[in-house]
C-alpha positions in Angstrom: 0.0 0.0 0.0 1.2 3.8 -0.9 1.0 6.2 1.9 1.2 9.4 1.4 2.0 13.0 3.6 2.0 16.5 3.2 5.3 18.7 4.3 5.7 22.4 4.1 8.5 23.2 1.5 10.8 24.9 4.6 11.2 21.3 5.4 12.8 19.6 1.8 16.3 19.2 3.0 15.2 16.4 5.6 13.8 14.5 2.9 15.7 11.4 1.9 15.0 10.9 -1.7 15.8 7.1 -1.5 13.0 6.5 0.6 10.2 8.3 -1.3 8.7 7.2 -4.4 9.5 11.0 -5.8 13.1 11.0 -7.3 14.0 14.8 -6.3 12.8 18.0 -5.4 12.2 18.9 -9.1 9.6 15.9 -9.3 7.3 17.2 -6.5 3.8 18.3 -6.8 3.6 21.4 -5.2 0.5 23.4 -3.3 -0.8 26.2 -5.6 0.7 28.7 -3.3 4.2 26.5 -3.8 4.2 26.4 -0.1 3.7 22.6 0.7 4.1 19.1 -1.4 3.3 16.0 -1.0 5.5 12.9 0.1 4.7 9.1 -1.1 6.4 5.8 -0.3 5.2 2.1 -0.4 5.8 -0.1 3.0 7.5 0.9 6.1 7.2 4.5 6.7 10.4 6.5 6.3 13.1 7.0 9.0 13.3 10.9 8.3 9.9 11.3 8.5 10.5 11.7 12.4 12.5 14.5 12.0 9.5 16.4 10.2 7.5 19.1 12.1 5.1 20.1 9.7 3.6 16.9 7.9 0.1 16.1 7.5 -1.0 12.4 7.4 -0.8 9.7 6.7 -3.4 9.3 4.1 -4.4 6.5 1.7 -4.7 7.1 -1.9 -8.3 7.8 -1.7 -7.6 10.2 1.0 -5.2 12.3 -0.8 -7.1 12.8 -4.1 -9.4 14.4 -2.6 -6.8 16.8 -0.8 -5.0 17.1 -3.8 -8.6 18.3 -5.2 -8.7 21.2 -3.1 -8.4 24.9 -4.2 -5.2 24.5 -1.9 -3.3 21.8 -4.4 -5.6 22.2 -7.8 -5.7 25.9 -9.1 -9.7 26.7 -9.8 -8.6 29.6 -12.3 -6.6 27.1 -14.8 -7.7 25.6 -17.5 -7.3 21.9 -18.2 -6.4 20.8 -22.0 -6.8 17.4 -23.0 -5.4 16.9 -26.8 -7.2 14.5 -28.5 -5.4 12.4 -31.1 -7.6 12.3 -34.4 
């Protein structure tokens, strides 16, 4: 199972990339005020994750879509494009 958390941004240089599923800081999904992101890993939760102070969570995968659904984390004012291949 995936389990996922939300950190504030001050927070990044605890984060041990080799125990996330995200590969680096450039591969994060970010809040739309670029203030927070979101942490994922499968199994045992991470050691640094004790060092945190901010983080939200956990939360399943159910959970978190509907956080990441939020005006916080999905910008109302942009527009989705979806190209179709004709």
């Amino acid at each position: 199972m995936i389990t996922y958390i939300t950190i504030n941004m001050s927070e990044i240089a605890l984060v041990d990339f080799n125990q996330v599923l995200e590969t680096s800081e450039q591969t994060l999904r970010l809040s739309v005020d670029g203030l927070q992101t979101v942490l994922k890993w499968e199994g045992a939760e991470p050691s640094f994750v004790s060092t945190l102070s901010s983080y939200e969570g956990p939360y399943t995968h159910e959970e978190i879509l509907v956080i990441m659904a939020t005006p916080e984390w999905t910008d109302p004012n942009t527009t989705r494009i979806i190209w179709h291949h004709l």
